[in-house]
VOTI-990981 format. One record per atom (N, C-alpha, C): residue in one letter; y, x, z. Coordinates in steps of 0.2 Angstrom, whole numbers, plus 5000, padded with zeros to 4 digits. Last residue first. Example, Ala and Ser with C-alpha at 12.3 -4.5 7.8 and 13.67 -1.06 7.14 Angstrom:
s498950645035;s499550685036;s500050645039;a497250665039;a497850625039;a498450665039;
This chain:
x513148675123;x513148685129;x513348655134;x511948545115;x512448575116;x512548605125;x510248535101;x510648525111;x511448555111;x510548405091;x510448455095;x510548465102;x511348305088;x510348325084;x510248375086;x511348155100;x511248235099;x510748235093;x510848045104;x511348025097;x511548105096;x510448065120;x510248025111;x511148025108;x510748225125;x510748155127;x510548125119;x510548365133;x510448325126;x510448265130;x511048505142;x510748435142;x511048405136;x509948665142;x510548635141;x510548555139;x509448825148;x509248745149;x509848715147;x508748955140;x509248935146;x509248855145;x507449085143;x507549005140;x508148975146;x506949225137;x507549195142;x507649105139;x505449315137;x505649255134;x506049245141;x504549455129;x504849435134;x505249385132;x503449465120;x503449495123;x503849465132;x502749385108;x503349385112;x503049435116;x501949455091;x501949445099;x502549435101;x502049365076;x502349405080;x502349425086;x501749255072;x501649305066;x501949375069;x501849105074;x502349145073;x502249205070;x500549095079;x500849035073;x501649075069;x499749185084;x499649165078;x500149135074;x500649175097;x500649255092;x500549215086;x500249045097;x500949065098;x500849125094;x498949095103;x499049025100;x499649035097;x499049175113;x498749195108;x498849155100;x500649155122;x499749145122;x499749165114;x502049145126;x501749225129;x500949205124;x502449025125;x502549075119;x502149145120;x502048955132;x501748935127;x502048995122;x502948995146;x502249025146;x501948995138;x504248975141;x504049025142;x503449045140;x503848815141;x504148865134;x504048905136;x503848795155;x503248775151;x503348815143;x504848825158;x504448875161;x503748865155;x505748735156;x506048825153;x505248855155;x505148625162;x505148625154;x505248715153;x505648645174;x504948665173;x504548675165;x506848665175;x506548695178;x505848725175;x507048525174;x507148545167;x507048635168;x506748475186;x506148455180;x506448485173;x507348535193;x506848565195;x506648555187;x508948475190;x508648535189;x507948545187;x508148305182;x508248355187;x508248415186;x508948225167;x508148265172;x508648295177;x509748165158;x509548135163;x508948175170;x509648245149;x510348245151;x510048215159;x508348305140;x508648265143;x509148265148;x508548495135;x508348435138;x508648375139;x508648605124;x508948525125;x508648515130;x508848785126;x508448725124;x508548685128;x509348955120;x509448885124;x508948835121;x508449105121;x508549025117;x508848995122;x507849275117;x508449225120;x508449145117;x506249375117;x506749295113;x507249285119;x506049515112;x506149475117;x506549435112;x504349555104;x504949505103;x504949505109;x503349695095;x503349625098;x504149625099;x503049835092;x502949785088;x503249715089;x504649885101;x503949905099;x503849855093;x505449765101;x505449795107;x504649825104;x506849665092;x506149705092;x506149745099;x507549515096;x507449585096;x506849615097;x508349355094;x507649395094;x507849475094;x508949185098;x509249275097;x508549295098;x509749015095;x508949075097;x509149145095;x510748935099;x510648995101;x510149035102;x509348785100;x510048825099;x509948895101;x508248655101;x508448725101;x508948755098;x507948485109;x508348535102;x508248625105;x506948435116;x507448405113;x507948445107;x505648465126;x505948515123;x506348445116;x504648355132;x505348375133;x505748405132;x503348445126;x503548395127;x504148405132;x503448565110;x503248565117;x503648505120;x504048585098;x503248545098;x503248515105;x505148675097;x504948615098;x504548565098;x504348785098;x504648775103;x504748695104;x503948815084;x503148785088;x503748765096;x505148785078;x504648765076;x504248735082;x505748905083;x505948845086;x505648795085;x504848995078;x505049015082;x505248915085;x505048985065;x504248955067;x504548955074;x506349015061;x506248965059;x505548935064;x506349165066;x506849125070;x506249055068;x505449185054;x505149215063;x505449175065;x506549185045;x505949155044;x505249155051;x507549265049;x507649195048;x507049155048;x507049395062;x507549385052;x507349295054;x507149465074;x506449455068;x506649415061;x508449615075;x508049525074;x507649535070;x508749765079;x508749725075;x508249645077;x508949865089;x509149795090;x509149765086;x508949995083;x509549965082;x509449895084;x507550025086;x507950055090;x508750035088;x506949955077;x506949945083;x507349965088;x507450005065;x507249945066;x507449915074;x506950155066;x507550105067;x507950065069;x505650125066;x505850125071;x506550125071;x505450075050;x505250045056;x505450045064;x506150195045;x506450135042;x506350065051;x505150285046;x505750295049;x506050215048;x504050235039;x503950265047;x504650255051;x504550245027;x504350155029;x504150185038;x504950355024;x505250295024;x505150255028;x503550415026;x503850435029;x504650385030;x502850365015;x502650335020;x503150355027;x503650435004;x503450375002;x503450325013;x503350565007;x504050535006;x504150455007;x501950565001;x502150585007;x502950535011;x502250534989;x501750484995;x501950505001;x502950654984;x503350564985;x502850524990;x502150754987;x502450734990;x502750694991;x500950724979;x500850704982;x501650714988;x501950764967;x501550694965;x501450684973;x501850884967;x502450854968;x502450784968;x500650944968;x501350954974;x501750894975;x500450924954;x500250894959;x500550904967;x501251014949;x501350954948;x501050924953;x500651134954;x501351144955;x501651064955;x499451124948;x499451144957;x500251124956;x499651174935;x499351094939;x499451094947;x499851284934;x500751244935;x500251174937;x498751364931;x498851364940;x499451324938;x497951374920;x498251324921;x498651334927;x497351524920;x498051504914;x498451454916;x496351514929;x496851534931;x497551524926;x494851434930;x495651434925;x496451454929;x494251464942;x494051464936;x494451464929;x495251514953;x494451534953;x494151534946;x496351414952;x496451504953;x495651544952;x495851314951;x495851354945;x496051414946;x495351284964;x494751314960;x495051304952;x496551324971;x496251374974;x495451364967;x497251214966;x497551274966;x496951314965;x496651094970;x496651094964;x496751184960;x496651094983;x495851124981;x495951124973;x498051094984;x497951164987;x497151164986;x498250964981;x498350994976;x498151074979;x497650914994;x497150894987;x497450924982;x498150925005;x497950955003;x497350954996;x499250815003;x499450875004;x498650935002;x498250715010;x498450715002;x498850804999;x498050755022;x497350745015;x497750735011;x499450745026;x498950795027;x498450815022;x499350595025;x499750635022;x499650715021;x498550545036;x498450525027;x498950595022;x498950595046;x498450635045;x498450615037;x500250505045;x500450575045;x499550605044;x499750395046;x500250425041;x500250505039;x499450385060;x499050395053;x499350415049;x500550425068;x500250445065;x499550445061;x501050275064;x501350355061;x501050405061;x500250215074;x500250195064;x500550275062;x500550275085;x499750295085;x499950285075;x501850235085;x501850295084;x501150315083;x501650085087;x501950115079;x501850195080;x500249985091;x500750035091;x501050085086;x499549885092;x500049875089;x500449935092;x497949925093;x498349935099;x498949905098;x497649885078;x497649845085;x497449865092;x498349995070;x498649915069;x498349865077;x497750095078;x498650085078;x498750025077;x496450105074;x496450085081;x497450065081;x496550105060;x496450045061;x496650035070;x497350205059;x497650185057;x497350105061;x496150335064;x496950295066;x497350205065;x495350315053;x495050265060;x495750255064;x495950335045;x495650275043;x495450255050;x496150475047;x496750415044;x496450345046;x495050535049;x495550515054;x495950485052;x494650535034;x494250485038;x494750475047;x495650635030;x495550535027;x495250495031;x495450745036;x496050685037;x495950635035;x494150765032;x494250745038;x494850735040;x494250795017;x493750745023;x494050725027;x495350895016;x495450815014;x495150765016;x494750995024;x495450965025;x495450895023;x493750995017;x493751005022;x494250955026;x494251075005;x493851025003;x493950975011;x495151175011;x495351125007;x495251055006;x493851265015;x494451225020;x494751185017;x493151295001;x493051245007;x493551215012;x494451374996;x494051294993;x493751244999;x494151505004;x494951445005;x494751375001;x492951505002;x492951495009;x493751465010;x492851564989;x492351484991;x492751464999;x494351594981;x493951614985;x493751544988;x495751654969;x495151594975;x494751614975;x497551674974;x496651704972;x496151664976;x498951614969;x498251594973;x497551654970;x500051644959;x500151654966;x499351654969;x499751664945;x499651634948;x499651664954;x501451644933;x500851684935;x500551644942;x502651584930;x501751554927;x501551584930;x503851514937;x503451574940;x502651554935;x504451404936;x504751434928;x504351494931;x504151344948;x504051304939;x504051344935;x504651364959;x504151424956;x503951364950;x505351274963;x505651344963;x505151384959;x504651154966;x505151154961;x505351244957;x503951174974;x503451164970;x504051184964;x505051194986;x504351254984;x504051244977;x505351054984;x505851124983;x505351184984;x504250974989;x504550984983;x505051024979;x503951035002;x503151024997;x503951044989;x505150985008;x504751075008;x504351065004;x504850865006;x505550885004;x505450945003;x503950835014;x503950825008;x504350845006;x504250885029;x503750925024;x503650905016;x505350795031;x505650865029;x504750895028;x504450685033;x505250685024;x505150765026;x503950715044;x503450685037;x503950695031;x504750725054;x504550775052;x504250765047;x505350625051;x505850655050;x505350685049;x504050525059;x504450525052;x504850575047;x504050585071;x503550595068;x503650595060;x505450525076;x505550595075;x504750605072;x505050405074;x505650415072;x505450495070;x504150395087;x504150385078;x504350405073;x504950415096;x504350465095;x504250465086;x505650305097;x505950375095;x505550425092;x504750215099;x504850205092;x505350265090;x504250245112;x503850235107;x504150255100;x505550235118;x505350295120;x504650305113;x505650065118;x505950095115;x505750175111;x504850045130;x504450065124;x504850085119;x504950045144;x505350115139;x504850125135;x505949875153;x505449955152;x505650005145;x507149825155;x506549795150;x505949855147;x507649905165;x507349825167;x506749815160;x507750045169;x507450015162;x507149955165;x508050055183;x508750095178;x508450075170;x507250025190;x507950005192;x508450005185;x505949975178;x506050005185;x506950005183;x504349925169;x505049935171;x505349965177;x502950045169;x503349975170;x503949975171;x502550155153;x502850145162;x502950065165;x502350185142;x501750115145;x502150135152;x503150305140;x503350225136;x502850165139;x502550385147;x503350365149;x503450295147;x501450405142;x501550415149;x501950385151;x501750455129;x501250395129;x501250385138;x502150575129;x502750535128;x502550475130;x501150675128;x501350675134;x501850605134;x500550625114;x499950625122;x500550625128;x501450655108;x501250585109;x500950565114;x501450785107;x502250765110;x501850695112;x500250835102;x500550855110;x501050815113;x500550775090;x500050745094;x499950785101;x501450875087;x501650805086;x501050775091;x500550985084;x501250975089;x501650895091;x499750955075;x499550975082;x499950955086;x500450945066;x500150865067;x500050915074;x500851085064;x501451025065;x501150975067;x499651145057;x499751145067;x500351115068;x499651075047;x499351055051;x499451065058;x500551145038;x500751075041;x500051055046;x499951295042;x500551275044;x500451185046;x498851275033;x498751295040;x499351235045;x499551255021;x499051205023;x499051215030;x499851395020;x500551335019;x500051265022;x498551465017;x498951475024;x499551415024;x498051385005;x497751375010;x498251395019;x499351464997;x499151404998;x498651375004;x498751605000;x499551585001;x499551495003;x497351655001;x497651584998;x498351585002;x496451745004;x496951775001;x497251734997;x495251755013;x495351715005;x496051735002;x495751795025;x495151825023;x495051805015;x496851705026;x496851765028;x496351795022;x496251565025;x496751575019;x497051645019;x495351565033;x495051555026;x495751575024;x496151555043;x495551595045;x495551625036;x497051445042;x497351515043;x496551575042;x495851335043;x496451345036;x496751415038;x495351345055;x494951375049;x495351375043;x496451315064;x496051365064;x495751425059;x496551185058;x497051235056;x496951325060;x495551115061;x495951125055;x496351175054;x495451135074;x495051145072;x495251155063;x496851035078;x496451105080;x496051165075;x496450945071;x496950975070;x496951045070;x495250865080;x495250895073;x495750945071;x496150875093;x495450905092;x495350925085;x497150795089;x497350845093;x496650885091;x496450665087;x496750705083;x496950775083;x495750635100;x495350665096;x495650705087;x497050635106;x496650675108;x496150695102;x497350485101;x497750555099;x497450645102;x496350405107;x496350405099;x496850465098;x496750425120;x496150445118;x496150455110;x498150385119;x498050445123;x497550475119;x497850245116;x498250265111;x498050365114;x497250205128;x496750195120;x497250245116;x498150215138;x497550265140;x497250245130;x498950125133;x499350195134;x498750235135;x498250015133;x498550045127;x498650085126;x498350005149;x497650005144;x497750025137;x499649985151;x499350065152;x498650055151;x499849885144;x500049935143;x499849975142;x499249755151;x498949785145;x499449845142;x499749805164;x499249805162;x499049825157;x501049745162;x500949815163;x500149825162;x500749625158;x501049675153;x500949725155;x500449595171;x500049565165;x500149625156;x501549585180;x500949625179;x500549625173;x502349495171;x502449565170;x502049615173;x501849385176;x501749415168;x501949475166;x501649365189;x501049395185;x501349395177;x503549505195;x502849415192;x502049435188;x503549585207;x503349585200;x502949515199;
C-alpha cells in the first residue's frame, strides 16, 4: 500500500467512525420519535399522528441500513474493488432518495383522495399536538447538525440523510396543523389537506436532487467543462508540465479520479519525466488544489507524453 492510499484509508475509516456516530444519534432520536408518535396517536386518537409514527420508523430503518453499509464503503481497496467501495455510499443514497419520492408521493395521493371527504378524520388531543410539536423540534435541530456534519465529512449519504430528517419536520407541520383544528376549528380540517401537499413537493423537491446526486456517481459521470478547465489550469502551473491532453474525470463519492496525459520535454529521461508525473500527482492530492479546483481528487493516472517547441500541446 502507498502512503497515499494509506492516507485515504485513514481518512476514511475516520469518516466511516464520524458518519457511524452522527447516524447513531439519529438512530436514537428516531427511536424515541416514533415511540411517542404511535404512543400519542393510539391513546389521542390521531390517525395523523400514527401516519407520522410510520415515516419515522422508515428514518429508523434507513439509519440501521447506513450504520451497517458505512462498514463496507470506508473498506480499502482489495482484489476484486481496486478503486475501493464508495460507490456502496451513493447506492445507499440512491435508495434513501427513493424512499424520500415514495413518502411524498403517499403524502400526495392520501391528501388528494380525501379532498372531496370534508369531515374530520383527526380527534385532537394535547398529547397527539405535543408529539407533533416535538417532532418538528427535533428533526429541524437534527437536520441542522446532520447536514452540517455531512457537508464536512463530504458524505452524500450522512447529506441525505439530513434530508431525510428536514423532511420529517416538515411532514410534520401539517399533522400539528391537523390535530389543533381538529381541537379547535374542526370546520376547517381541508387546511391539514393542503398543507400535505405543500410540504410534499419539499419533500419531492430534496428527494430529486438526493437521487439526481448519486446517479451522478454511479454512472460515471465527469466533473463538466468548468473543473476540467481549472484542472489543467493549476496542472499547468507545475514546472516541466508542457501541455495537458486527454484529461477524463469521474466522480467517486464527492471527490475525483483524474486521467490525464501530460507534455513533457521530448528531451528528458524516463526517470525525469518520471518525476514531473509524480510531482502532478502529489500537487493535486493538497489542500491548495481542492481549493483552487473546487473539488477533492481523490485519485490521479498521469501518462507522460513528449512535447517538443513548436507543440501547443502535448501529443501521443
Amino acid at each position: 500500500m502507498t502512503d497515499r492510499q494509506r492516507e485515504i484509508t485513514e481518512r476514511d475509516l475516520f469518516r466511516g467512525g464520524e458518519i457511524r456516530q452522527a447516524t447513531w444519534v439519529g438512530l436514537l432520536v428516531n427511536a424515541i420519535l416514533t415511540t411517542f408518535k404511535f404512543w400519542a396517536g393510539i391513546t389521542g386518537n390521531s390517525r395523523a399522528v400514527i401516519a407520522d409514527g410510520m415515516h419515522s420508523l422508515s428514518d429508523l430503518l434507513t439509519d440501521i441500513m447506513v450504520i451497517v453499509a458505512v462498514r463496507f464503503w470506508v473498506a480499502p481497496p482489495d482484489e476484486l474493488h481496486n478503486y475501493g467501495h464508495k460507490r456502496l455510499e451513493s447506492l445507499i443514497s440512491l435508495f434513501i432518495g427513493v424512499l424520500l419520492a415514495v413518502a411524498g408521493a403517499g403524502i400526495i395521493v392520501d391528501a388528494a383522495g380525501r379532498m372531496d371527504d370534508r369531515t374530520n378524520e383527526h380527534v385532537g388531543s394535547m398529547p397527539a399536538l405535543f408529539a407533533a410539536l416535538c417532532s418538528v423540534v427535533a428533526k429541524e435541530l437534527l437536520y441542522r447538525w446532520t447536514i452540517k456534519k455531512g457537508v464536512a465529512l463530504k458524505s452524500d449519504a450522512l447529506v441525505a440523510k439530513a434530508w431525510d430528517h428536514r423532511s420529517d419536520a416538515l411532514s410534520s407541520l401539517p399533522i400539528v396543523v391537523a390535530v389543533a383544528v381538529a381541537m379547535w376549528v374542526p370546520s376547517l380540517a381541508v387546511v391539514d389537506l393542503l398543507g400535505a401537499m405543500l410540504v410534499a413537493g419539499f419533500i419531492l423537491y430534496a428527494a430529486w436532487g438526493i437521487c439526481i446526486s448519486a446517479i451522478r456517481v454511479l454512472m460515471d459521470s465527469g466533473a463538466g467543462e468548468e473543473i476540467h478547465a481549472r484542472l489543467a489550469e493549476y496542472c499547468g502551473r507545475i514546472d516541466g508540465v508542457k501541455g495537458i491532453h486527454a484529461l477524463r474525470t469521474r466522480y467517486l463519492g464527492q471527490g475525483l479520479h483524474v486521467d490525464m496525459h501530460v507534455g513533457v520535454d521530448v528531451d528528458l529521461t524516463v526517470g525525469e519525466g518520471n518525476d514531473i508525473a509524480h510531482t502532478v500527482e502529489d500537487a493535486l492530492y493538497t489542500a491548495e488544489a481542492t481549493a483552487y479546483i473546487g473539488v477533492e481528487v481523490f485519485n490521479v493516472l498521469v501518462h507522460i507524453d513528449p512535447w517538443s517547441p513548436g507543440e501547443r500541446s502535448a501529443v501521443r
